[in-house]
RODO-2510 file (C-alpha; in nm, 4 decimals, decimal comma):
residues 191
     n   res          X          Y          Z
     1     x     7,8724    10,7678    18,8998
     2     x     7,5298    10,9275    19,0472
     3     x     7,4769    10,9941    19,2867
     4     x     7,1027    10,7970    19,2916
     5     x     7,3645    10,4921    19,1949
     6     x     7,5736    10,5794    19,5149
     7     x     7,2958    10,6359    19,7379
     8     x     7,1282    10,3067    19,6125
     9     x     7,5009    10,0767    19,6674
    10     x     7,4914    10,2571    20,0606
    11     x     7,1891    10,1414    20,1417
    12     x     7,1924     9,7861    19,9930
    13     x     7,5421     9,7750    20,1690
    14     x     7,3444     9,9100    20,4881
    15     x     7,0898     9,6387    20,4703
    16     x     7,3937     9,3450    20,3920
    17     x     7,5480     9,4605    20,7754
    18     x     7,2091     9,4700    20,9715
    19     x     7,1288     9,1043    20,8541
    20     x     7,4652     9,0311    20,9170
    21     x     7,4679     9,1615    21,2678
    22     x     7,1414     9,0549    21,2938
    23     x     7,1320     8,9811    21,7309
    24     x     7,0887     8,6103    21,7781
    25     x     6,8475     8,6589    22,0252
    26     x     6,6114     8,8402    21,7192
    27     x     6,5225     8,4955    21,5854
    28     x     6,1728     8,3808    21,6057
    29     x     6,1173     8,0883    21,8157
    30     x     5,9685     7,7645    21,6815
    31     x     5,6113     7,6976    21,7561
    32     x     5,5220     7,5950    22,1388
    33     x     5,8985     7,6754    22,2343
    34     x     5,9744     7,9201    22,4887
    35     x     6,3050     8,1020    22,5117
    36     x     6,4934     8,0805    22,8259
    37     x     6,7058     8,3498    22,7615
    38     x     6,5796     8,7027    22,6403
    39     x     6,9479     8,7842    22,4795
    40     x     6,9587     9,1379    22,6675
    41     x     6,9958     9,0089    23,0307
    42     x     7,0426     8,7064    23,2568
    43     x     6,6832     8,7623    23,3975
    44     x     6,5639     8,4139    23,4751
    45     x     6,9263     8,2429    23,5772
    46     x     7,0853     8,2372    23,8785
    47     x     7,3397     8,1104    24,1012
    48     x     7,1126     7,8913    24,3706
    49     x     6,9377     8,1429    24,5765
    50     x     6,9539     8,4634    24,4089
    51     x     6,9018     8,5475    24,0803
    52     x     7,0038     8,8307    23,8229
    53     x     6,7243     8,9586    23,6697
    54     x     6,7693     9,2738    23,4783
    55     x     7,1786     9,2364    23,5478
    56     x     7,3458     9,2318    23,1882
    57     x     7,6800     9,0194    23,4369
    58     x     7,6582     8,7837    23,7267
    59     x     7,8015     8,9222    24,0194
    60     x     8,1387     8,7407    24,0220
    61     x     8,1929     8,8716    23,5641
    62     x     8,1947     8,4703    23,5134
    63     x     7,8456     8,4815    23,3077
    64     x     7,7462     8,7973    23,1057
    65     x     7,4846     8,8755    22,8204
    66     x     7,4890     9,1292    22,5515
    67     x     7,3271     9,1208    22,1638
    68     x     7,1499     8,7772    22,1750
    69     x     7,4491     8,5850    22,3761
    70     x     7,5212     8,4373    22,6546
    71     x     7,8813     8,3867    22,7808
    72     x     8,0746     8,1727    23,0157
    73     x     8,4063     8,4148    23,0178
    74     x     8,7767     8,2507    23,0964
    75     x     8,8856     8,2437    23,4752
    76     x     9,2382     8,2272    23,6194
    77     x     9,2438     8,0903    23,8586
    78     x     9,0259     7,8049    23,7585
    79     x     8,6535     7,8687    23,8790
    80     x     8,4424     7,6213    23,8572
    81     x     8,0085     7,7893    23,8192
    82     x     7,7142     7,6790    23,7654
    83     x     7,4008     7,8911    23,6256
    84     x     7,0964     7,7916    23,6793
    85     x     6,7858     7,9179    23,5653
    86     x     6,4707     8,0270    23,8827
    87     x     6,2389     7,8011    23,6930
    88     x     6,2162     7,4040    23,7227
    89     x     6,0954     7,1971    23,4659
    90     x     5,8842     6,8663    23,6196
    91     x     5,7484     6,7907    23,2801
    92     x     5,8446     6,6069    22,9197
    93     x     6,0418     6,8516    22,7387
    94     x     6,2480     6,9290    22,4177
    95     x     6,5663     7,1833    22,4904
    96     x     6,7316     7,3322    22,1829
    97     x     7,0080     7,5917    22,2127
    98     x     7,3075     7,6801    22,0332
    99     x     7,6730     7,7075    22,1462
   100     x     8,0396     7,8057    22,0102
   101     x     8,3386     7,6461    22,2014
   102     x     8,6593     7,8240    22,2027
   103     x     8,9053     7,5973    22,1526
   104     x     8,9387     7,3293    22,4480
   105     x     8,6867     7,4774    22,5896
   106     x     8,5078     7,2666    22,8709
   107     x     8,1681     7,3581    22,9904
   108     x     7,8667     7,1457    23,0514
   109     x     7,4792     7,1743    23,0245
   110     x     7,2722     7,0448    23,3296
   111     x     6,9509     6,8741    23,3113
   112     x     6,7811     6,9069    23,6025
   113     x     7,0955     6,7529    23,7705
   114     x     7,3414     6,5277    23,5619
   115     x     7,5265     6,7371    23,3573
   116     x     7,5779     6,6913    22,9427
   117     x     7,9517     6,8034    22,8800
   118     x     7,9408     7,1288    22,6169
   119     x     8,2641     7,1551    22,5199
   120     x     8,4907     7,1739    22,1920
   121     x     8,4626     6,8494    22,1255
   122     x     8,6873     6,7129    21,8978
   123     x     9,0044     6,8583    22,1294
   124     x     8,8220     6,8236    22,5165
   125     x     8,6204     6,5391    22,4641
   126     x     8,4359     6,3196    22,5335
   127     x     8,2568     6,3122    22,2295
   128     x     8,5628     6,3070    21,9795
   129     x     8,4653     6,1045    21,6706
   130     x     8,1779     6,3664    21,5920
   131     x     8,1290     6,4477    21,2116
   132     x     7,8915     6,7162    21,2560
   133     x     8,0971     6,9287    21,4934
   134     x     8,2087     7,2582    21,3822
   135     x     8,5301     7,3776    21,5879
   136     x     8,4843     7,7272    21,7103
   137     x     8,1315     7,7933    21,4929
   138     x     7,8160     7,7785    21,6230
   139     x     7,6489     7,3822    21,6480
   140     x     7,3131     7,3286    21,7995
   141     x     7,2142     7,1028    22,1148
   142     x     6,8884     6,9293    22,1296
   143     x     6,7508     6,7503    22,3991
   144     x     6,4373     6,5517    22,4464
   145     x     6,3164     6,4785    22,7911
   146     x     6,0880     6,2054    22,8316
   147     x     5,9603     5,9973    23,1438
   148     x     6,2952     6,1086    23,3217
   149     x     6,5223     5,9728    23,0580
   150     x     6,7404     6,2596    22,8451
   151     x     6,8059     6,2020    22,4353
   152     x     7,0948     6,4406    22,3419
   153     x     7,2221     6,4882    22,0102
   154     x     7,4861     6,7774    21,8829
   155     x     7,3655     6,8697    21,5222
   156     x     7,2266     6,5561    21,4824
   157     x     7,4094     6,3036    21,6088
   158     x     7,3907     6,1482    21,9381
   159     x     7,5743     6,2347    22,2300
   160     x     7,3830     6,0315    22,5351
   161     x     7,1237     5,8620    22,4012
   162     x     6,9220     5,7513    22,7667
   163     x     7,0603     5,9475    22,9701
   164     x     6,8675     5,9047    23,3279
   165     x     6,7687     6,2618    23,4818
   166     x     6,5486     6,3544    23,8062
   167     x     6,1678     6,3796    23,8012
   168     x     6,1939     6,7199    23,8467
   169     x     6,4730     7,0381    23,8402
   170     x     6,6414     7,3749    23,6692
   171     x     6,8527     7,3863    23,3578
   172     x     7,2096     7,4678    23,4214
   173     x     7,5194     7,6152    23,2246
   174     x     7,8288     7,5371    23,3671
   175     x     8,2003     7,7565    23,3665
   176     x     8,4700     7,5673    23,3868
   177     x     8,7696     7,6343    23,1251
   178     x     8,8012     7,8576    22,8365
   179     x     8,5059     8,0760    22,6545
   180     x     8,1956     7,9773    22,5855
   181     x     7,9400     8,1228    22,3832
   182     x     7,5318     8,0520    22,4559
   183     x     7,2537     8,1463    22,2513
   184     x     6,8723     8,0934    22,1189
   185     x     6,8040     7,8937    22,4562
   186     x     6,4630     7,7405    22,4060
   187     x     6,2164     7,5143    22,5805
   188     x     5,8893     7,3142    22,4751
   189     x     5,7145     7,1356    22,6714
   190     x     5,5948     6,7670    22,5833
   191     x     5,3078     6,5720    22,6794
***
């Protein structure tokens, strides 16, 4: 073989890994949506009263961030954590992100206040009869927020389909049990 030929298969097989290790956090958002997570940091989240911007961990290792993820790492004993992001969203919005469950994993997304259980679904519940669900793969969350009332569906089919939610308030990810991946957090808002 040449080597042109050789040179030519390394750097096709070059270009194959980058778009395969492509960071999730790389992906360009929709039109009006912002992201909530920048995929390099937890800048914007927080627990309560302080924050960790420019902190690639929270301060107790339960949250961390690194090439386009966000994740809620396994605790023993059981901790129970909420992160929350500085900002608070008063208005109409549509929330899409994307999450992989480990397996009975139990987590939970909170908007504003009451909390949407993110979990691996078909084993933890309580959504069990899914069809769309994709055990330990990545499945996309979308929620629509309008006149306080929360539409949630999990690739496309519902999970809470009124779900009442406060006039105003942060978005949350919750740790509870087992690993849980976040990423391509995104926010529009709606008139």
């Amino acid at each position: 073989m040449s080597k042109t030929f050789l040179l030519r298969v390394a750097l096709l097989a070059t270009a194959i890994l980058a778009l395969n290790t492509a960071r999730a956090g790389d992906s360009p958002l929709e039109p009006g949506y912002t992201s909530l997570f920048n995929g390099k940091d937890l800048t914007g989240w927080g627990y309560g009263a302080n924050n960790f911007d420019g902190k690639t961990a929270s301060d107790d290792a339960r949250y961390s961030a690194k090439d386009g993820i966000l994740t809620v790492h396994p605790r023993s004993p059981r901790l129970v954590q909420v992160l929350w992001t500085t900002q608070k969203f008063p208005k109409n919005f549509n929330l899409k992100l994307e999450f992989r469950a480990a397996v009975n994993a139990d987590s939970g997304l909170f908007l504003r206040e009451p909390q949407l259980q993110v979990r691996d679904y078909l084993v933890a519940g309580p959504y069990k009869e899914l069809k769309k669900y994709k055990p330990q793969d990545w499945n996309e969350i979308e929620v629509t927020v309008k006149d306080n009332v929360a539409h949630c569906v999990c690739n496309g089919e519902v999970l809470e389909d009124a779900l009442p939610i406060p006039a105003t308030g942060p978005i949350g990810l919750e740790a509870d049990r087992g690993q849980m991946e976040y990423r391509n957090i995104r926010i529009k808002e709606l008139p």
